[in-house]
C-alpha positions as CSV (number, residue, x, y, z in Angstrom):
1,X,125.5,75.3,132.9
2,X,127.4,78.0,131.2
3,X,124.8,79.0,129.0
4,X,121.8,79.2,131.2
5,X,124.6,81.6,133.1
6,X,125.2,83.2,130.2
7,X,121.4,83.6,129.6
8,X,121.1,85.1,133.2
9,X,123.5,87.5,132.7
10,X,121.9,89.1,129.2
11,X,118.1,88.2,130.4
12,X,119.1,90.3,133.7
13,X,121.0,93.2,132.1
14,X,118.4,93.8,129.0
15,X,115.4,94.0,131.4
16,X,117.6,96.2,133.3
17,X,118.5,98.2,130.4
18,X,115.4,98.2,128.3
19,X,112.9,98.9,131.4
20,X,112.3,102.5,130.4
21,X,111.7,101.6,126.7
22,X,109.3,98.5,127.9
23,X,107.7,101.5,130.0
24,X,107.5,103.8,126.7
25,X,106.3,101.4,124.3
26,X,103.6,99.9,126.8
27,X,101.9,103.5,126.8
28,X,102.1,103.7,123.4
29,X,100.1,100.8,122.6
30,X,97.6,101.9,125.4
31,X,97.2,104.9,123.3
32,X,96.9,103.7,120.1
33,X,94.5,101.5,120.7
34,X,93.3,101.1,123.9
35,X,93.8,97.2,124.4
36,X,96.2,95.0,126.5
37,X,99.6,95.4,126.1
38,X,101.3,91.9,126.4
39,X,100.0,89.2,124.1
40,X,100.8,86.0,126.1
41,X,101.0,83.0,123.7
42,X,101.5,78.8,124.2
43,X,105.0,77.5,123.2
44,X,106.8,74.6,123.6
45,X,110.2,74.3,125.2
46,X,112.5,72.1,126.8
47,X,111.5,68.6,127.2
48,X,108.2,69.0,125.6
49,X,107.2,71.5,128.5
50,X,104.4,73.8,127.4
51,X,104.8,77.3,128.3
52,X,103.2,80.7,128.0
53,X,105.8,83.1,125.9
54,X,105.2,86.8,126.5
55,X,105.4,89.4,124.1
56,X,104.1,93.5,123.4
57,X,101.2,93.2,121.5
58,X,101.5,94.2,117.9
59,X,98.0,92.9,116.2
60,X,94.8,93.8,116.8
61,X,92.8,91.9,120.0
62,X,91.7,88.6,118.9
63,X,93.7,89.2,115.5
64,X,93.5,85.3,115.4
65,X,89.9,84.9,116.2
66,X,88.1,84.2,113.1
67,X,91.3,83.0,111.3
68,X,92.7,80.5,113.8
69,X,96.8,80.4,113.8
70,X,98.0,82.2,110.8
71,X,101.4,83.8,109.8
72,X,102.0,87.3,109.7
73,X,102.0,88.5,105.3
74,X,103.6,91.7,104.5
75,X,101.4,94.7,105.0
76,X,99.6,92.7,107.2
77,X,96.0,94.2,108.1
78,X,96.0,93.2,111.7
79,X,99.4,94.5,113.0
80,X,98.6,97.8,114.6
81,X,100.8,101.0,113.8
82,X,102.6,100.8,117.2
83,X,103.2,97.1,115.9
84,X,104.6,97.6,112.3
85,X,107.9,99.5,114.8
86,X,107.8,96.9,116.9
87,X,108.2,94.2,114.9
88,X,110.5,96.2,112.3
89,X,112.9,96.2,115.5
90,X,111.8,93.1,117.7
91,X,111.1,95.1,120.3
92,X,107.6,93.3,121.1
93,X,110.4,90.7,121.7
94,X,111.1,92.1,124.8
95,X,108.9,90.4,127.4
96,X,110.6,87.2,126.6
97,X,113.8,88.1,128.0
98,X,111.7,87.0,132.0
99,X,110.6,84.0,130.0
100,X,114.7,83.8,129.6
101,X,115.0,84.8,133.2
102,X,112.5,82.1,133.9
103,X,114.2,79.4,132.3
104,X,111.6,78.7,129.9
105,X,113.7,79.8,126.5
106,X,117.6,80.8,125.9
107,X,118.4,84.1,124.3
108,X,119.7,81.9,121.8
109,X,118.3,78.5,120.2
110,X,115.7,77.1,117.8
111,X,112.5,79.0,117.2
112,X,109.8,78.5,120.3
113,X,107.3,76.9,118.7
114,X,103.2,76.7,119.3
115,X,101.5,73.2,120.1
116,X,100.7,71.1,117.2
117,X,102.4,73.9,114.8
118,X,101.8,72.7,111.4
119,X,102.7,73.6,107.1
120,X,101.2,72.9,104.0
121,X,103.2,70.9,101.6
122,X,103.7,71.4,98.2
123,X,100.8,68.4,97.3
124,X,98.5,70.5,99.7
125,X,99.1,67.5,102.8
126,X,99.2,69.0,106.0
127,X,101.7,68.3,107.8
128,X,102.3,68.6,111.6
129,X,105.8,69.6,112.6
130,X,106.2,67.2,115.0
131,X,105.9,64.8,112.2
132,X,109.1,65.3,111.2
133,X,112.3,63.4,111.7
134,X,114.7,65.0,114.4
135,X,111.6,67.2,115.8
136,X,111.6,65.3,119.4
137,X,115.9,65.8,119.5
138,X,114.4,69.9,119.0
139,X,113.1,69.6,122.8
140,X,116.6,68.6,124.3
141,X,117.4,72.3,124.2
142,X,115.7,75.7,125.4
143,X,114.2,77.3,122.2
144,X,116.1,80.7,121.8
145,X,114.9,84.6,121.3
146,X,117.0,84.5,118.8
147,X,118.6,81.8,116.4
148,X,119.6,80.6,113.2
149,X,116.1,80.7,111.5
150,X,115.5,83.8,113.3
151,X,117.8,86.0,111.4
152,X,118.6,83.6,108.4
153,X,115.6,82.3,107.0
154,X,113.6,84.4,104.9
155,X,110.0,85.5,106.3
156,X,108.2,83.8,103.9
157,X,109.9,80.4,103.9
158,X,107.4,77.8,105.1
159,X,107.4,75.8,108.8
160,X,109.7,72.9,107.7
161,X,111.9,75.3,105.8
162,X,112.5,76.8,109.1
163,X,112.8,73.9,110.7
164,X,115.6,72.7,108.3
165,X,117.5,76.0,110.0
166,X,116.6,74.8,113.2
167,X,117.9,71.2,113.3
168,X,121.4,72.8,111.5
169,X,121.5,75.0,114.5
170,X,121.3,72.1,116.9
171,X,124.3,70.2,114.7
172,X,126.3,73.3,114.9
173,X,125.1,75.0,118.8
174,X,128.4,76.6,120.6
175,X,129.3,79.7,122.4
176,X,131.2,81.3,119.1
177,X,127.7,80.6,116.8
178,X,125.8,82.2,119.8
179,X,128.1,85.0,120.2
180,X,127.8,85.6,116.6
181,X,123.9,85.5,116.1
182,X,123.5,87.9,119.2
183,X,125.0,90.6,117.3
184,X,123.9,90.0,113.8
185,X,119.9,90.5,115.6
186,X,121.4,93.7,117.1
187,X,122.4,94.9,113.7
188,X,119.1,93.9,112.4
189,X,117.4,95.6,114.8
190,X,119.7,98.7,114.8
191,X,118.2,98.5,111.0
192,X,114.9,98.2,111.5
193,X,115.0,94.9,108.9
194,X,113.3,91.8,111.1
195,X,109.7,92.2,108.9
196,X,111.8,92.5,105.6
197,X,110.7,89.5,103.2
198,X,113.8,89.1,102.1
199,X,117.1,89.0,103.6
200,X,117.7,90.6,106.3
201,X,121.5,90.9,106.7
């Protein structure tokens, strides 16, 4: 209970806060490109419950047409030039703060992930998250804006690397760890470091 208050209270003050940015940045990616401005997107939260996670849109349209669910490289040929700032800052991050509002995520927690989210492993198997041991404990909580893998792990690092980061979260979730996440992804953002390939803090 104190942390979907807590969640209120940050949800409610950064849409209150950020509302003239969110205005800015949406006419900027009219004019860049002409397209939609919120990508919507199917995650999976709490208790399995599939749910559409909102964000600015920082690809092409249909980036994911002709290559199906792919991870973002460096100098990635679909992010637009509005998106290479957003996503430098996590500022196409934004729209998730009502899916916060909503109850669907936390601002803090283990990275929201898509349906049937899968890696390759090393022998070239593919291997569907959900697979792996301690994913169903994963659903007990609200997957987070922000989080351990989030800022910690390393762009590049495969799915079940990130879920390792995940799961250690979940072992070691309290108000102190939140606290300090929160303002490590400020400073990150403050830098402009969330697309850097290595580490970002």
């Amino acid at each position: 209970m104190l942390k979907r208050a807590f969640d209120l209270l940050v949800s409610g003050a950064g849409l209150l806060a950020f509302s003239p940015v969110a205005l800015v940045i949406a006419v900027a990616i009219k004019l860049d490109d002409g397209g939609p401005v919120l990508f919507a997107q199917e995650r999976v939260g709490r208790g399995g419950r599939v749910f559409l996670a909102y964000k600015f849109r920082s690809m092409v349209v249909d980036a994911e047409k002709l290559t199906g669910a792919v991870q973002a490289t460096a100098n990635d040929p679909r992010v637009t030039r509005v998106g290479r700032v957003l996503r430098a800052t996590a500022f196409d991050e934004l729209p998730q703060l009502w899916n916060i509002c909503r109850g669907d995520m936390s601002v803090v927690g283990p990275r929201p992930l898509r349906p049937g989210e899968a890696d390759t492993t090393a022998d070239g198997r593919h291997l569907l998250l959900s697979d792996i041991r301690g994913y169903e404990a994963r659903h007990r909580v609200r997957p987070g804006l922000t989080g351990l893998a989030q800022v910690y792990a390393s762009r590049d690092l495969p799915r079940t690397g990130k879920f390792r980061y995940d799961q250690l979260y979940q072992q070691r979730a309290g108000f102190c760890l939140d606290l300090r996440l929160i303002l490590v992804s400020f400073w990150i953002t403050v830098r402009g470091r969330w697309e850097n390939r290595g580490p970002k803090v």
